[in-house]
N, C-alpha and C positions, 0 to 999 in steps of 0.2 A: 505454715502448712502449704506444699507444690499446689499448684493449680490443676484442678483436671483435667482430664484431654477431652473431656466436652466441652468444658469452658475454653480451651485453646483451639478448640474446632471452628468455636460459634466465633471467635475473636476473627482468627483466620479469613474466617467467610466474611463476616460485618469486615473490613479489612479491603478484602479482594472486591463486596462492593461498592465499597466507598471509592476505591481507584476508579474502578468502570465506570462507575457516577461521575467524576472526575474527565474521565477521557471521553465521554457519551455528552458529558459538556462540552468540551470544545470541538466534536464532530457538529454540535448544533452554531458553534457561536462562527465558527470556521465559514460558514455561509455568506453572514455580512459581516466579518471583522477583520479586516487586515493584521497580517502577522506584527505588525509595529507596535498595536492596539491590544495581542491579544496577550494578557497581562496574569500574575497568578491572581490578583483581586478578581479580575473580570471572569475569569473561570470559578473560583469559588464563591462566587457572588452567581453564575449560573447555575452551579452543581449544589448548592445551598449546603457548604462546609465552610468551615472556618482557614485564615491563611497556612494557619499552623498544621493543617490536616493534609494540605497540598504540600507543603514543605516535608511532610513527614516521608509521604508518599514521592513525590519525586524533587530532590534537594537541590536543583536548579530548575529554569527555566528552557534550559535544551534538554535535560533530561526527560522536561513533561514531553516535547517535541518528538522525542526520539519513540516515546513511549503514542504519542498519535502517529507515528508512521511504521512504527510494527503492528497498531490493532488495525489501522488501515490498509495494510498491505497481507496479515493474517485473514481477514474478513476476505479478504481480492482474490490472495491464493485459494480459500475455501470453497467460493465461487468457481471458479475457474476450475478445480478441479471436479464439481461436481458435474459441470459441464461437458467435459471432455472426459470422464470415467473410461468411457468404456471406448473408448475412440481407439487405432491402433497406433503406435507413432506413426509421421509423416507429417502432409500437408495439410488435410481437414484437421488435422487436431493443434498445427500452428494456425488454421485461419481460426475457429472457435474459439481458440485460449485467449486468441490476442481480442476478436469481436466481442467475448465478456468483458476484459481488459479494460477495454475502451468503451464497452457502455458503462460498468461502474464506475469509471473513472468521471464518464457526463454525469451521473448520477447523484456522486460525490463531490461536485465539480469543484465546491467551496475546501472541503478538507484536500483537494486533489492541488487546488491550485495555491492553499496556504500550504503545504507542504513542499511544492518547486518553490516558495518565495523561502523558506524554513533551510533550503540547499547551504544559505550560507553559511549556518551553525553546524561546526567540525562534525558536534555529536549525528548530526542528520543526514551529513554529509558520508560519514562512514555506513551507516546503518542503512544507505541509498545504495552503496556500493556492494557490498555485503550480501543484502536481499539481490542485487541484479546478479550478483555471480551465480548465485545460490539457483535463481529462475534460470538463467541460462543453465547450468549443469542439467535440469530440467529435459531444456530443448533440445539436448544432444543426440538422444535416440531419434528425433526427429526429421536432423540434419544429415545422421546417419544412414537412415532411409532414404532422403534425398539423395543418397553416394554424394554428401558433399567433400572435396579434399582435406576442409578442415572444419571439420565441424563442429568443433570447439569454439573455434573461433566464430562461427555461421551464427550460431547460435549467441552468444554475447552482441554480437550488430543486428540481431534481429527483433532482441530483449532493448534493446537504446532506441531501434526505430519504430518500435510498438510504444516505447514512451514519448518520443520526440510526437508521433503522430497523437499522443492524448494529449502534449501539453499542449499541440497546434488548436485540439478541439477543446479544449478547455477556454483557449481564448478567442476562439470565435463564438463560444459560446452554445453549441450544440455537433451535430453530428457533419461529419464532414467527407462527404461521401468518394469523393474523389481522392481524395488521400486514402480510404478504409480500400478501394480498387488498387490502388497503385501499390500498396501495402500486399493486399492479397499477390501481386501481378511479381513479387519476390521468390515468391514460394511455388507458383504455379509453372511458374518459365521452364520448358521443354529442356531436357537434359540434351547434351550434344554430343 
């Protein structure tokens, strides 16, 4: 006898939260555990599943990775856009994006900073890349408005040096205010 499609709803769902359970683990373990340490035992021994349950769910160990830097960078872009809603392109709406940017980023600072350590695995390393074209495409109306000559381009070094400036503060360890100025002092510079 087929299975119902309430029974396959409920599975779905039990499913979908056992992942988040999963990746909601290693946003916690990501705080004090170095990417060397962070292991599929030591995640489902946090997320209280079994190994086979992680393995089901993602069938390596860059796959889990790849899967903690799309919910960490989904959660990022949802913020950020909520912030800047109603902003119009231009410069308040690159200084905002990037100032939520970079306080999620202190915020998160553990998932922020296993995740630069995580650059090394291929799968991370694309899906790093990926996401930043994807944010720059973003900022092009932005840069457009600046009348920059290529804005395309403005817009991708602006997306590297919003991240360069988080990973600066990620390793100082808090907010770093002359870097968050010099950053702003990009965008702000008098056209000629």
């Amino acid at each position: 006898m087929p299975a119902s499609p309430v029974r396959g709803t409920q599975r779905a769902a039990a499913a979908a939260r056992t992942r988040e359970a999963l990746i909601a683990a290693g946003f916690r373990l990501a705080e004090d555990t170095p990417l060397q340490k962070l292991s599929a035992n030591v995640v489902v021994a946090e997320a209280g599943v079994s190994k086979g349950t992680f393995f089901h769910h993602f069938p390596t160990r860059a796959d889990y990775l790849v899967a903690l830097h799309a919910s960490f960078h989904d959660r990022l872009e949802q913020e950020i856009t909520e912030a800047i809603g109603a902003l119009p392109p231009g410069t308040d709406r690159l200084i905002e994006g990037s100032a939520v940017y970079l306080d999620v980023c202190l915020r998160d600072r553990g998932v922020r900073a296993l995740l630069a350590e995580a650059r090394a695995e291929p799968g991370v390393v694309a899906a790093a890349q990926q996401r930043s074209e994807q944010t720059a495409e973003l900022c092009v109306a932005d840069f457009e408005q600046l009348a920059a000559t290529q804005p395309r381009e403005s817009a991708r070094l602006w997306v590297r040096l919003v991240a360069e400036v988080a990973l600066l503060e990620v390793a100082a360890g808090g907010r770093v205010d002359t870097l968050r100025i010099a950053l702003t002092e990009f965008v702000r510079r008098p056209q000629r």
